[in-house]
C-alpha positions as CSV (number, residue, x, y, z in Angstrom):
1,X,-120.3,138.5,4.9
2,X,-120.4,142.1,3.5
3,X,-118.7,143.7,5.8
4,X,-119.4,147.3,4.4
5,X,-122.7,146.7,6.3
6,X,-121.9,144.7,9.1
7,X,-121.5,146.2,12.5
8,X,-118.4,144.6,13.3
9,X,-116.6,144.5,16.9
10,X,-112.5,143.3,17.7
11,X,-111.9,141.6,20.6
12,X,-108.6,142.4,22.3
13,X,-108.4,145.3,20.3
14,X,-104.8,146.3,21.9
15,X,-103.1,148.8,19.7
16,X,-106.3,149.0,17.6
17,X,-104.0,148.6,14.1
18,X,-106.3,146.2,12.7
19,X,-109.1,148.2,13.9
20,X,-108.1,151.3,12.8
21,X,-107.4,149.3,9.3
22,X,-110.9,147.9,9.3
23,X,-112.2,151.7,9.8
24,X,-109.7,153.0,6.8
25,X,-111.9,150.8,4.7
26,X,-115.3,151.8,5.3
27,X,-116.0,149.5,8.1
28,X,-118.2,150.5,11.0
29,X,-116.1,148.8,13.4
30,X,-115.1,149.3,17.6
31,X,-112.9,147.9,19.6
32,X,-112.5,146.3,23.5
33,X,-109.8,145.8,25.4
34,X,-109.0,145.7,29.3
35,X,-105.9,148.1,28.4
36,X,-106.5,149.8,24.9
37,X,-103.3,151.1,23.4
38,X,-104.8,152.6,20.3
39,X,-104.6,156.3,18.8
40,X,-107.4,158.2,20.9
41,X,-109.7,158.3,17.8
42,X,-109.5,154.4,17.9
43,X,-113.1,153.8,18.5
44,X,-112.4,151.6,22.0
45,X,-114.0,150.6,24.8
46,X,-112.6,148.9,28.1
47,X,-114.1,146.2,29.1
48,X,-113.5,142.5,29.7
49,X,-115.1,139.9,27.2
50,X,-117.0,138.1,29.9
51,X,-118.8,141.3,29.9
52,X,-119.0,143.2,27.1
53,X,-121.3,146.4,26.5
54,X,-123.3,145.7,23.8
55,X,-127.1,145.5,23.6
56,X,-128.4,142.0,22.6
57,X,-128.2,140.8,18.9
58,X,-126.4,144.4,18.0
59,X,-123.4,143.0,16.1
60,X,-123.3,141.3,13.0
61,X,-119.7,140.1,13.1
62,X,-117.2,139.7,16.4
63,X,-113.6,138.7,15.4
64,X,-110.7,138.0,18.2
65,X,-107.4,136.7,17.9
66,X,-105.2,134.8,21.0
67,X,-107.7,136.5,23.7
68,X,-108.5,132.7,24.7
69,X,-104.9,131.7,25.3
70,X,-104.7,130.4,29.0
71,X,-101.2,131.0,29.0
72,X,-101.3,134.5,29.2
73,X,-104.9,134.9,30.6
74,X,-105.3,132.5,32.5
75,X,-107.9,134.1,34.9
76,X,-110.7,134.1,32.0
77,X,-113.6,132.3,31.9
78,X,-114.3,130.8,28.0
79,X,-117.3,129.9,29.1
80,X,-118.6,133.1,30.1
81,X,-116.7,134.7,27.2
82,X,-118.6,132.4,24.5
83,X,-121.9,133.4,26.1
84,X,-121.0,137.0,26.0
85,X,-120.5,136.6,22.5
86,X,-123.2,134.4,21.7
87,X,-125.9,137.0,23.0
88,X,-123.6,140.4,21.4
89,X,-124.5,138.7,17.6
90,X,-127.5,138.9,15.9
91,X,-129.2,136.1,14.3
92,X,-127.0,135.0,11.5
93,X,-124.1,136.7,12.8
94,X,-120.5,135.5,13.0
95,X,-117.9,134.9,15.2
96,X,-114.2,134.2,13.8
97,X,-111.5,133.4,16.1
98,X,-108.3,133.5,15.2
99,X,-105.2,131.2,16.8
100,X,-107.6,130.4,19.2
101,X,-108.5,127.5,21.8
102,X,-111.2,127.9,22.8
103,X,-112.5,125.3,26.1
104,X,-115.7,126.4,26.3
105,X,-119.4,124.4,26.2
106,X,-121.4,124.0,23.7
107,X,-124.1,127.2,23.2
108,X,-127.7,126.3,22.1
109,X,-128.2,128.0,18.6
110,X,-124.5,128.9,18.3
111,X,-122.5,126.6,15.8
112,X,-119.7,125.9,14.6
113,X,-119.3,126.5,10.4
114,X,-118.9,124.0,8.6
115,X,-118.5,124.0,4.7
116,X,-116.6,122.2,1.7
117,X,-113.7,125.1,1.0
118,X,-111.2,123.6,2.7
119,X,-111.0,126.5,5.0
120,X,-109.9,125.3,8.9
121,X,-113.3,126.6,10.4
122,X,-112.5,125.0,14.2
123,X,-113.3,128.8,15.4
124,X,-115.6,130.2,13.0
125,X,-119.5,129.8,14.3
126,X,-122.5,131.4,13.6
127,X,-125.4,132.0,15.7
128,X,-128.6,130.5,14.2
């Protein structure tokens, strides 16, 4: 992934620091959150992932971390939030989730990554 060229959207964006780190580096990156806490030039957006406000296939890379924890959000639907995220990417596109479990079902055409490194891919997938 070149992410100098990817459109690239956070998850859970919070306090937008690794946002506002991916922007520092030339990435064209925005945020959502239910309750961003960010600088107000952090790129943001409220909204809730089973819902997001993105156009179909417009991202080329979604990353979250802990946004699927049931213990504190209980009230989410993974479900939803995987399809959400499925339709956000564009073909080839990536999703990495980070310290996540994720209890959702399978997507047609959205896999998980598999490869040789060595690398624990159980929430990297990529949309075929």
């Amino acid at each position: 992934i070149n992410f100098q060229k990817a459109k690239v959207l956070e998850i859970g964006s919070g306090n937008a620091v690794f946002l506002d780190y991916l922007i520092k580096h030339g990435v064209d990156a925005t945020g959502v959150d239910l309750d961003p806490r960010g600088e107000k030039t952090s790129p943001q957006v409220v909204a809730s992932i089973e819902q997001l406000p993105f156009a179909n296939e417009s991202l080329d890379v979604i990353l979250a971390s802990n946004v699927f924890d049931k213990k504190i959000y209980s009230y989410q639907d993974h479900d939803r939030m995987m399809s959400e995220i499925a339709r956000s990417l564009r073909h080839g596109g990536v999703f990495i989730g980070l310290t996540e479990k994720i209890e959702a079902q399978p997507i047609h055409g959205f896999n998980l990554v598999h490869d040789n490194s060595g690398f624990d891919s159980k929430n990297v997938y990529r949309k075929s």
